[in-house]
Phi, psi and omega in degrees: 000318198288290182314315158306322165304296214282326191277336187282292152002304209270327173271031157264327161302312196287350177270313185273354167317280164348295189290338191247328177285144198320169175272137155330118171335146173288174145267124190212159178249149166224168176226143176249145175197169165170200210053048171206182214071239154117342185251094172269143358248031162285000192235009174261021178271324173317274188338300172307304209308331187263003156290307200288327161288345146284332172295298217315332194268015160072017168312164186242031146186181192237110190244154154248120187267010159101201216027089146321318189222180173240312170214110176226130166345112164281089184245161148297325133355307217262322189286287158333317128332315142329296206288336163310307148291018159266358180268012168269315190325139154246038210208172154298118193265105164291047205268145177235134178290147210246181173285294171335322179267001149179353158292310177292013182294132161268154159321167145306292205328306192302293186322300163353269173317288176328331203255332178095029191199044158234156200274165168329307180295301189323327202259347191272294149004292186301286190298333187305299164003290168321308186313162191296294174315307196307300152338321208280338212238011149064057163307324171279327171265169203278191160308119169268333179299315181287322174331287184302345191290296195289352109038274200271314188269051154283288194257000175212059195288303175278150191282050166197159175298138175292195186084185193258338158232095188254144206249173209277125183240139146293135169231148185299325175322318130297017166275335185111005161270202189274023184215074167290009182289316182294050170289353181287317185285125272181128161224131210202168182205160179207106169068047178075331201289144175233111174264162165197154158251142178222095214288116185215135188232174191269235200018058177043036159063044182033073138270072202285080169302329192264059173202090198271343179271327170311291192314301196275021154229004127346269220283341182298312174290340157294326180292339179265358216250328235244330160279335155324303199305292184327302191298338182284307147348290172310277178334286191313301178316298193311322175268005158051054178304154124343297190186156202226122163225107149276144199273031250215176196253310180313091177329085214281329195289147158204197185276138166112151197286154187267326188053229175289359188261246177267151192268340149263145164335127159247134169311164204025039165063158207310274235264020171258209204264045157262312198291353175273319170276352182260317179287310201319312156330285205270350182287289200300357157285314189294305170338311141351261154110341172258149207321134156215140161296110179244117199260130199228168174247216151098266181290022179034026193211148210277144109320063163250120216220180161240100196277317169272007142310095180224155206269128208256017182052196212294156179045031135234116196296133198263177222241172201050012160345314207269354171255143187232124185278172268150051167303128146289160173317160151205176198299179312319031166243088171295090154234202186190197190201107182270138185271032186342127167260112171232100186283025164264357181251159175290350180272310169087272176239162189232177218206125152201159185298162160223114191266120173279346189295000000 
């Protein structure tokens, strides 16, 4: 009887034990891409086909690192049209803008001519372009300001992700800071883990000097990209996040040593339009101290790596270890890439292609 009490006891410990301790992380997926399509409307039957092969592998959301298109009107017609195709997606979509969509906008006039299906004038047009004033004095291209203005009330009229089931995004813009213009940039979590998109494009991130109004929302958006990031950072530690993924468009990296910064070279060099996000990155990652992901586009060619990483030789741990980048495909190879979370392993993540092929 005594005995029977004490095994009833004990497997009453052992049930509620059982009832209180956390639950195991879920293991869950996302899938990233970007560049694509860029040969219209020859690359968009691919394009469907790698859609519908991202519903089929079931993420439970989608980041697009932006270039939508490879040369297009930057039109609302044109924005619109995009945005339609983020409604095949049958999950939540996640986009931050690329260059292509609006620091690289052109004239029609121009675009013609690049494409090879313009009149006489469109190529007089084209060489005119060229010329050393005319360049200096960014002839070809449209309002790019406006551009992006019509843009954001495209794709980030609401405080949520595209796609047909779109989930609820924190934005900066609503935080109560100092940039309310930045509705793109966008934060969320999952099973603890903390994302964000930070919208930084390539063609050096519209640092335009010989453009004083581009230059001075340049450097304004590096300043709102660069308190995100930090506030994202901040946000992960208060909540003893897991893991950390920033989102962004630009290939910040190139061939060549880092020195003492970084284990790869950044483009256009520390003080160039890059070099402020990249330290923002490896500072407030390292503070961090747990794995994060930085998922970039851009460069069209699939990746995965360690940039900030540099190794500090034998019987020293080398330093920025813990952040790992993330190129995705671009055009011509329209793929994309699923990312597996599993934050019971030390690693955090895994990476495998998704083919529309």
């Amino acid at each position: 009887m005594g005995g029977l009490f004490i095994n009833r006891i004990g497997g009453l410990i052992a049930g509620l034990a059982l009832f209180a301790a956390p639950a195991a992380a879920e293991r869950f997926s996302f899938v990233a891409l970007g560049d694509t399509a860029y040969n219209l409307p020859d690359d968009l039957p691919r394009y469907d086909r790698l859609i519908r092969r991202i519903n089929a592998a079931e993420p439970v959301f989608t980041i697009h690192v932006g270039d939508i298109w490879g040369a297009r009107p930057c039109t609302e017609d044109s924005y619109r049209d995009a945005l339609g195709w983020f409604s095949r997606y049958d999950h939540p979509v996640v986009y931050t803008p690329g260059d292509n969509e609006w620091t690289d906008c052109r004239r029609i006039e121009i675009l013609r001519a690049f494409a090879g299906i313009g009149s006489e004038e469109d190529q007089r047009e084209l060489a005119d372009a060229y010329r050393f004033e005319n360049a200096f004095a960014n002839t070809s291209y449209v309002d790019v300001l406006a551009a992006l203005s019509t843009l954001r009330s495209v794709f980030f009229a609401e405080p949520r992700s595209l796609g047909t089931d779109p989930m609820p995004l924190a934005r900066q813009s609503d935080s109560g800071s100092d940039f309310p213009e930045m509705v793109e940039n966008a934060r969320w979590e999952r099973d603890g883990v903390v994302f964000a998109t930070v919208h930084v494009a390539g063609s050096d991130n519209d640092f335009r000097i010989n453009d004083e109004a581009r230059f001075q929302a340049a450097a304004n958006r590096n300043r709102a990209n660069i308190a995100w990031i930090r506030e994202t950072f901040e946000r992960a530690e208060a909540e003893d996040a897991p893991a950390v993924v920033i989102a962004l468009h630009a290939g910040m990296f190139v061939d060549g040593e880092g020195g003492d910064l970084t284990g790869s070279a950044i483009r256009g060099g520390q003080a160039g339009p890059y070099g402020w996000i990249v330290f923002a990155i490896r500072d407030y990652a390292a503070r961090f101290g747990k794995p994060v992901l930085l998922i970039n586009g851009d460069f069209h060619e699939f990746v995965i790596d360690r940039p900030f990483m540099i190794d500090r030789g034998e019987g020293e741990a080398p330093l920025y270890e813990n952040i790992t980048r993330l190129q995705v495909y671009g055009a011509p190879q329209i793929r994309a890439v699923r990312v597996t979370v599993d934050t019971e392993t030390p690693w955090v993540f895994g990476f495998e292609p998704l083919y529309a092929e």
